[in-house]
Residue, then its C-alpha position, 0 to 999 in steps of 0.5 A: x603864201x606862194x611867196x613863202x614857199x617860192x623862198x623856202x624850196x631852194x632852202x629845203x631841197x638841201x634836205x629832202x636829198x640828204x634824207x633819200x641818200x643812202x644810210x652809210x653802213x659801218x665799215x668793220x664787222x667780225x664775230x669772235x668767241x668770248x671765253x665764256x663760250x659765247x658767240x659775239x658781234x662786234x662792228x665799228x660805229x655808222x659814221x651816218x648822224x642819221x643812224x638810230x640803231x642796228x639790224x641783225x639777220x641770221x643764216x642765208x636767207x637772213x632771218x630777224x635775229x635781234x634789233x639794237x637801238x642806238x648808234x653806239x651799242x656795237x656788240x651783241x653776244x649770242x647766248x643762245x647759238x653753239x660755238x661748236x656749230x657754223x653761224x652766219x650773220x649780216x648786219x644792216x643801219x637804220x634811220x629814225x623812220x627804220x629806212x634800212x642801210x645795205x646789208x654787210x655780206x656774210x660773216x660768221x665764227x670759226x669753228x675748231x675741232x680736235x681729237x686724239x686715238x685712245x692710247x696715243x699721244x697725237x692731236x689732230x685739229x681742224x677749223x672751219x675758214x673765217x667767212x667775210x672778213x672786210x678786207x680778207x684775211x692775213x693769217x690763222x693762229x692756232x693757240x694751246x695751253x697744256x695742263x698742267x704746267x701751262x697757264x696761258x694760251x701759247x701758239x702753236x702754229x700759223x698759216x696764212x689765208x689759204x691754210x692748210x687749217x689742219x695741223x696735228x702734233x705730239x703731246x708732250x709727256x708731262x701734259x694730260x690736257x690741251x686747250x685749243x683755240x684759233x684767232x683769224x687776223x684780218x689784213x687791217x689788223x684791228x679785226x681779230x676773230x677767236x674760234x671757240x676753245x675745244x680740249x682734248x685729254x689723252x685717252x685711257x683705258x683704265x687708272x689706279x683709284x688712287x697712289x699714296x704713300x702711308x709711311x716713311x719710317x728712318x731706322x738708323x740702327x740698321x742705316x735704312x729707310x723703310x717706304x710703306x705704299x699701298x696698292x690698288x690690286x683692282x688695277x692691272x694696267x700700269x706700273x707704280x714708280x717710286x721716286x727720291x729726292x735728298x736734301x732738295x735734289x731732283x727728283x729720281x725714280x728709285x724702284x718700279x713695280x705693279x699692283x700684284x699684292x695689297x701693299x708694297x714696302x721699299x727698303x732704301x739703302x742708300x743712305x750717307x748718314x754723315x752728308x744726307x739729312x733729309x730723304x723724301x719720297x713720292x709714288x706715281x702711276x700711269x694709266x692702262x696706256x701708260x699715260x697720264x702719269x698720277x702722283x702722290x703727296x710726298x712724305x719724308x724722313x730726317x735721317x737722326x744723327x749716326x752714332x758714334x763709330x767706335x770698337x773694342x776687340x777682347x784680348x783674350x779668351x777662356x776655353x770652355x767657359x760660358x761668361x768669358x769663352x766668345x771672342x766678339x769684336x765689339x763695334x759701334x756705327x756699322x753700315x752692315x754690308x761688309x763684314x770679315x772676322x778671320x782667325x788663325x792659329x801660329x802656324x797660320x791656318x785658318x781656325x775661324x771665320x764669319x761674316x756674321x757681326x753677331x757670331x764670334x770665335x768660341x774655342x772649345x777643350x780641345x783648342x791649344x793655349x797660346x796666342x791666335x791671330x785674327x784679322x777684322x774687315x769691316x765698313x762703318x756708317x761714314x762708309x770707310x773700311x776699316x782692317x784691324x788686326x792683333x792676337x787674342x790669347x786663349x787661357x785654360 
């Protein structure tokens, strides 16, 4: 037996130093936030074959956080700690008989914060530094995405380790949210950190219930588009915009007004029966600081086809008669802003005139026979000026 011993301690030695080396602990380490808002730990597998599982602590005296069993399982998600609030973490390997590694020094995640004054427009964000990073780190990237043209997550700013890690900017017009996040880039660019995700929305002081149209209605008889909007009497703060698109154009505001009676009704004018088809139109509103800028579905009208243009002016009158004693232009397709009817005796001085398409010349008993001349100015639907003149030749 002696023998047999004598044989196997130079084979055991070997062995019995290897068990009281120390256990190699994992090189990387980094704790992140998730987009679920959870706190993870990632670390690098333990190169040591003796390793049997994972050891975390919390806080700075270390206290048990949570034991994983396996060499391979490196990612923990802390569920029940705030990524709002600081955490700090260590991390150590253990053995089949849970003889301990050295414990990684402290990392924990980064905290972002923001905000931004009612009524205004600019953001101030800050985040806490990324504490042991192996290796230290190389920079800070704060990320956003703006509501609610933004899908993606787009930087914004980037310092390196010695900051500053504040940065304040002006929201832009269009956006009402933000989302913000910052990621810490390790100088061994494998190991990233991501901050929590805070969003901040422009402040208000009050919005309209609600911003709608009720009705377009075309009416080519007069060539206009009536807009039917109701309004909320309740809200004082803010201005309603109307705006126009024709036939796919951008959009262009075409009347501003505020909340003072139940509904609003907007007469458009500006129609081009001959060139324009389609005219939609859209409402919007700001809040009480003139943000935050709402908007309704849009409603449109097909303007239907111009009529004809066309005219028939009478040749002659009889005085004093009831069914035959009006000289009335008659005309087709007018666009109704300029109208002119003049009518003038041989020796030239004026007799009649109007600017009324439905007043004609009634000359009475005592209006001489003969022939008078008249002069029409008027503007049709195709929005040509058209002049006509002639004589009308008054009978008794």
């Amino acid at each position: 037996m002696r023998r047999l011993l004598l044989i196997l301690l130079p084979l055991l030695a070997p062995l019995t130093a290897a068990a009281q080396a120390p256990l190699r602990l994992c090189e990387r380490w980094v704790a992140t936030v998730d987009d679920s808002q959870h706190i993870v730990l990632r670390w690098s597998p333990s190169p040591d074959e003796r390793a049997a599982g994972y050891n975390i602590c919390t806080g700075d005296t270390c206290r048990p956080y949570a034991v994983i069993h396996g060499r391979y399982d490196t990612t923990l998600t802390c569920r029940d700690h705030s990524a709002t609030e600081r955490h700090l973490y260590r991390l150590h390997v253990f053995d089949s008989l849970y003889n301990p590694s050295a414990l990684t020094p402290h990392f924990g995640n980064i905290v972002v914060s923001a905000d931004i004054p009612r009524c205004d427009t600019t953001v101030s964000v800050s985040w806490t530094p990324y504490t042991g990073m192996p290796g230290g780190v190389e920079h800070y990237s704060l990320t956003a995405r703006m509501e609610p043209q933004q899908d993606a997550f787009a930087e914004l700013y980037t310092t390196d380790s010695a900051g500053p890690l504040a940065y304040s900017f002006v929201m832009p017009e269009w956006a009402t949210r933000v989302h913000l996040r910052v990621q810490a880039v390790g100088k061994d660019r494998r190991l990233v950190s991501t901050s929590n995700t805070v969003s901040v929305e422009r402040g208000t002081v009050d919005s309209a219930a609600w911003v709608r149209i009720d009705s377009v209605r075309a009416d080519s008889l007069h060539s206009l588009v009536l807009v039917h909007m109701p309004v909320d009497t309740a809200f004082h703060g803010g201005r309603y915009t109307l705006w126009r698109s024709i036939d796919g154009s951008p959009w262009n505001p075409i009347a501003s007004f505020s909340p003072h009676t139940p509904a609003y009704t907007y007469t458009d004018r500006d129609l081009q029966p001959f060139r324009d088809s389609l005219h939609c139109y859209q409402l919007s509103v700001v809040d009480g600081c003139g943000l935050n800028p709402r908007y309704s579905a849009a409603r449109c009208a097909v303007l239907p086809e111009p009529p004809p243009v066309q005219w028939w002016l009478p040749n002659a009158v009889v005085a004093g008669d009831d069914a035959n004693g009006t000289f009335l232009p008659i005309l087709s397709g007018l666009n109704g802003d300029l109208y002119e009817l003049s009518v003038y005796d041989r020796s030239g001085l004026l007799v009649f005139r109007t600017t009324d398409p439905a007043q004609g010349w009634r000359p009475d008993a005592d209006t001489p026979q003969g022939a008078y001349a008249y002069t029409l100015r008027a503007r049709y639907i195709d929005n040509r000026v058209r002049t006509h003149t002639g004589t009308v030749t008054v009978i008794k």
